[in-house]
N, C-alpha and C positions, 0 to 999 in steps of 0.2 A: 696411385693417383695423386698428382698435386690440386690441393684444393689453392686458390688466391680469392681472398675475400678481405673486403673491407668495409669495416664497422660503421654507424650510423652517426650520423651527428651528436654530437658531444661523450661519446661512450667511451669509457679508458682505456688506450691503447693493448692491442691482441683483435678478435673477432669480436668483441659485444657478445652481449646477451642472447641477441636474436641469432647470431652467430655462431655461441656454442649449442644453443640449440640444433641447429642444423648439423653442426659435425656430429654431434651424440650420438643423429637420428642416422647420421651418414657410416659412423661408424660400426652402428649394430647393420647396417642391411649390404655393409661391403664382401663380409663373409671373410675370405680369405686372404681376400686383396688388402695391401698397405696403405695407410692414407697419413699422406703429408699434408701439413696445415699453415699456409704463408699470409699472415694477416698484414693487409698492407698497411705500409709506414706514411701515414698524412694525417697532418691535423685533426680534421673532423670537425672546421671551426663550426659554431654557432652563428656568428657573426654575417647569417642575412643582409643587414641594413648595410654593410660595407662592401660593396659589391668589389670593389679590387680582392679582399681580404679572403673571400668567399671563391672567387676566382681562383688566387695563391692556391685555398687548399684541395682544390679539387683539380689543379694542375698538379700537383705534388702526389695526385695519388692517383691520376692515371699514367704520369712520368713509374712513379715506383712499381704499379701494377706489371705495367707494361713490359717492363724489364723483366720482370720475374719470369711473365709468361715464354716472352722469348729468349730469356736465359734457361729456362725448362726445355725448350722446343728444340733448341741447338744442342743443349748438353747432357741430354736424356729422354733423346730421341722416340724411345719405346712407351716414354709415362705419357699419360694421358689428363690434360690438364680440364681441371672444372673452375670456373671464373663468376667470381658473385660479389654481392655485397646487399646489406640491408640501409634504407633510406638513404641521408646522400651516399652512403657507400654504395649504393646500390644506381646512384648514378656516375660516379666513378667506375666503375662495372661495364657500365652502356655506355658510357664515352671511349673507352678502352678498344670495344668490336668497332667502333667508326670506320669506314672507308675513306672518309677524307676531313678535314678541319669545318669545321660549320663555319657556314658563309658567313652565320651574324657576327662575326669573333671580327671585330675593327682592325683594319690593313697595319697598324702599329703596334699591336698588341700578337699578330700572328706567331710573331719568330720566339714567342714564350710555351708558344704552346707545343706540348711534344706531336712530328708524326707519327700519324700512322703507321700500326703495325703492318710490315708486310704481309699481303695476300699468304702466302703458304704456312705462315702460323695457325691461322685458323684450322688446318689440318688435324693442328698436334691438340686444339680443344675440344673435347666432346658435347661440354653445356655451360651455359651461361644461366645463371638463375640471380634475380633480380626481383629484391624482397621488400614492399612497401615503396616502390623508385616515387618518386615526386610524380605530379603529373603532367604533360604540355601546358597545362594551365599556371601552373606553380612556376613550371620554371617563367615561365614570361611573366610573372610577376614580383617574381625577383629578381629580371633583366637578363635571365639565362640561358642558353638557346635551348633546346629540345633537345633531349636524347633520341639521335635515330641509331637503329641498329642496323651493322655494316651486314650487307646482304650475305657475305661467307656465316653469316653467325644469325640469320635469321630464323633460320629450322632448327638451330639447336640452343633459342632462349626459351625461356618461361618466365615470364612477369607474373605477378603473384600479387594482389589486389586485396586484402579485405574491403567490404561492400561498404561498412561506413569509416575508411578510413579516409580522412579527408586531404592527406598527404599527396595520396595517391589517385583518388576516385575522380578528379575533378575539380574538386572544391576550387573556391580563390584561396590564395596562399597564406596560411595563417600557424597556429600552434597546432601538434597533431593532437586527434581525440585520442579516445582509449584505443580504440580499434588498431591503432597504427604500433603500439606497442607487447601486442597481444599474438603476434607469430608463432612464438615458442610454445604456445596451447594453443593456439586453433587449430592444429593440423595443420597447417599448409607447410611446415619445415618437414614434415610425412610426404605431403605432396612434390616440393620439392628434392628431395632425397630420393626418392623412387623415380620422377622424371630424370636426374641425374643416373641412379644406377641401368635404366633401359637403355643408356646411351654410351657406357662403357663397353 
């Protein structure tokens, strides 16, 4: 299994925190099976208030995610790919299953952004998990478009929410609570793990 995941805003390059969590959990319940771990390569800026700069890094890591996947998909046809990320990585993730460029993305600014994956990679992944993602709320308050997920990849995401996390839940867009950093012990990288392995 190739895992691709990508870490959360500001967290030091590899998977993060919430990240190695999940592989741990991923690791004890693979059993037998191999698991590769491809942390993707993008900033992870902080940098909100700078909306080009914020843009950069979240192009830069659905360009590198991307690759990964379809360089998997073509060159090791049999493995079966799991695609994630926690907070913005976790919208890096959802931008990645897109079926087309979001409308709101300005006619001069398109040709930066990478296409879409072709229709038949979805094939080669079996789950998308998306840990803590922002909410439609957040992102339009940080002039962002929404994350839709591309219908090949609908049945097989799981978005993962804690209730007062405010990243995620709703909120207007501001610093996360504690809630948003709390993955790695509340169980849900359990939950995620296990939704992951019913789909291998």
């Amino acid at each position: 299994m190739q895992l691709v995941f990508a870490r959360g805003t500001a967290e030091a390059p590899g998977v993060g925190g919430i990240g190695q969590s999940y592989v741990d959990v991923l690791r004890t319940q693979l059993g037998p099976r191999t698991l590769d771990v491809y942390p993707v390569n993008y900033p992870a800026s902080s940098a909100f208030g700078d909306r080009i700069q914020f843009a950069r890094t979240v192009i830069d890591g659905i360009r590198d995610a991307a690759i990964k996947v379809q360089d998997t998909a073509a060159n090791c046809p049999d493995t079966q790919v799991v695609l994630g990320g926690f907070s913005q990585g976790a919208v890096v993730a959802g931008y990645v299953t897109a079926a087309e460029i979001p409308e709101q993305i300005p006619a001069e600014y398109r040709e930066f952004i990478p296409e879409p994956m072709p229709e038949e990679v979805a094939d080669h992944v079996a789950a998308v998990v998306l840990i803590g993602m922002p909410s439609d709320q957040f992102m339009r308050d940080i002039g962002a478009p929404p994350v839709v997920i591309g219908p090949s990849y609908v049945d097989k995401t799981l978005k993962l929410c804690a209730p007062d996390d405010t990243i995620c839940n709703g909120a207007p867009a501001g610093g996360p609570s504690f809630a948003h950093n709390v993955y790695g012990v509340n169980g849900m990288v359990g939950e995620a793990a296990a939704f992951v392995i019913e789909r291998l």
